[in-house]
Steps between C-alpha positions, in 0.01 A plus 500: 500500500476190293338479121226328671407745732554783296248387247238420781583875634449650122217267412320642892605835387296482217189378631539719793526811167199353342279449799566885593433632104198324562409682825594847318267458208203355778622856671418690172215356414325559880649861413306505208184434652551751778451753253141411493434466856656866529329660234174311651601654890595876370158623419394348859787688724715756595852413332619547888189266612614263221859473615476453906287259426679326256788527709409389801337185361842434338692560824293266716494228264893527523455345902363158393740464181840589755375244762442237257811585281699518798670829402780670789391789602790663400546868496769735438546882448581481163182289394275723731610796283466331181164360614362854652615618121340221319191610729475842396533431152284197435231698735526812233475278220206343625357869542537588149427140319154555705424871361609405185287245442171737628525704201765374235514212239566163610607380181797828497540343871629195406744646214614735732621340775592183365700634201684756733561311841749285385631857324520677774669173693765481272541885550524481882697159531787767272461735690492372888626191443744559259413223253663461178210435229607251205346488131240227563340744800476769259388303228213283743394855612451634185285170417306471806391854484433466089305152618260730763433731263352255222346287741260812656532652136640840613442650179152535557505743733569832448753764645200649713376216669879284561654843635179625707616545864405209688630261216839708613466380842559100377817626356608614844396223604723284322750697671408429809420171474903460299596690862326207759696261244827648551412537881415126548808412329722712739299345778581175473848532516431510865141354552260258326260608218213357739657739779531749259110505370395430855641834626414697161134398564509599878640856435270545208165422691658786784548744247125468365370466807445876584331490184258199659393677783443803302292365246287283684714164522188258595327575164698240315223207721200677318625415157380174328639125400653640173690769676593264770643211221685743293677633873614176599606448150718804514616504804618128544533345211629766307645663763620251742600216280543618179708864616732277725549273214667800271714604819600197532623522140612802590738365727588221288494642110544855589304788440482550150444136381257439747299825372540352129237213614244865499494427190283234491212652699317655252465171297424356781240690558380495144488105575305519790210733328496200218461204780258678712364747260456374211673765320674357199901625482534682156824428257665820721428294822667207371821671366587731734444230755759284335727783467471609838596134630809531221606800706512311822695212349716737358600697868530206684655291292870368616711300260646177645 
């Protein structure tokens, strides 16, 4: 390869880097505003109502996006497994991130699961994957989880209310979710990401859909436009676009610097409330925001 076309390969490289960064942080923030529509859905549904629901929208607004994307439909054992894995984990995770938000703090929510998915990533990529960790992972996990904590001010709530039960259920759910991560990433060693989410979302809306029948699945056209908004919001572009985005990382970063970009979502969200809101961010806001994004830097940094 000449000079010539290894700078135009380097300098392509490089936008191609930055144009996906920018995706991931789009990803985040979308995530950060799904934890409004949720919390605005919980008190309306059945967790298992919640999650068909939100699964099925998400696996039929995978048909169009294939077709038009032109994806192979290409299977294999291997990614079947993976997928049918990813399935029953992201479906349990969506369980619990439901109940939790019908009775515990929003605010420990998004310390919880932000500050420990990446954790429990790092934990799981050792352990199954049989990563080696290096300083800077430590040291941007350490940060991002110290940057969570100051920007939702942690220290103002006390042991009874962070450690109540259904706050406990977000930390499983960071396991969970650090699980789907690791599965994606296995996945696509044999299958797309797009493949990959397709199939998660198809065996997700089966396992719920006992659950559907049982509950009365037709109640979900009774509720109003709010309900309906924060659903589509949810289910496709949280779910659909933004989800496949981070397995795409997945596939591409690995699992546990992909989960580092979690740590943006709570300042995201803290954004959002000041854009649509009105709410003002406090001094807090602002530094553990910055520190947060210092975190990310940090993980996926890679010296030339």
């Amino acid at each position: 390869m000449s000079l010539y076309s290894a700078q135009k390969h380097s300098e392509g490289k490089r936008h191609s880097d930055l144009l996906f960064t920018l995706l991931m942080v789009l990803s985040m923030v979308i995530w950060g505003g799904s934890w409004v529509s949720a919390k605005v859905m919980a008190v309306r549904l059945t967790p298992e109502l919640l999650s068909f629901w939100r699964f099925l929208l998400s696996f039929l607004s995978f048909v169009p996006l294939l077709i038009l994307l032109r994806i192979p439909l290409v299977l294999s054992f291997r990614g079947i497994v993976h997928s049918a894995f990813g399935a029953f984990f992201i479906s349990t995770y969506m369980y619990y991130f439901f109940r939790g938000l019908e009775y515990g703090l929003a605010g420990a929510a998004g310390v919880l699961v932000t500050s420990m998915m990446p954790l429990m990533t790092l934990l799981f990529s050792i352990l199954l994957l049989k990563r080696t960790t290096q300083g800077r992972d430590i040291a941007g996990l350490v940060l991002g989880m110290a940057g969570a904590a100051v920007l939702l001010k942690l220290w103002i709530f006390n042991a009874h209310d962070l450690f109540q039960s259904n706050n406990i259920l977000f930390v499983l759910c960071s396991a969970l979710w650090a699980l789907v991560t690791i599965c994606s990433q296995r996945a696509a060693e044999t299958i797309s990401p797009y493949m990959f989410s397709f199939m998660t979302y198809g065996f997700s809306t089966f396992f719920f859909l006992p659950f559907g029948f049982s509950q009365g699945i037709g109640i979900v056209f009774y509720q109003d436009a709010v309900f309906w908004s924060n659903l589509v919001f949810l289910s496709i572009i949280s779910g659909t676009f933004a989800t496949t985005i981070y397995f795409v990382a997945a596939e591409r970063l690995g699992s546990y610097r992909t989960s580092s970009f979690v740590f943006l979502v709570p300042s995201s969200a803290m954004l959002l409330s000041w854009i649509f809101l009105g709410e003002v961010p406090e001094p807090s806001t602002i530094i553990g925001g910055v520190i947060a994004i210092l975190a990310v830097y940090l993980i996926n940094y890679s010296p030339a």
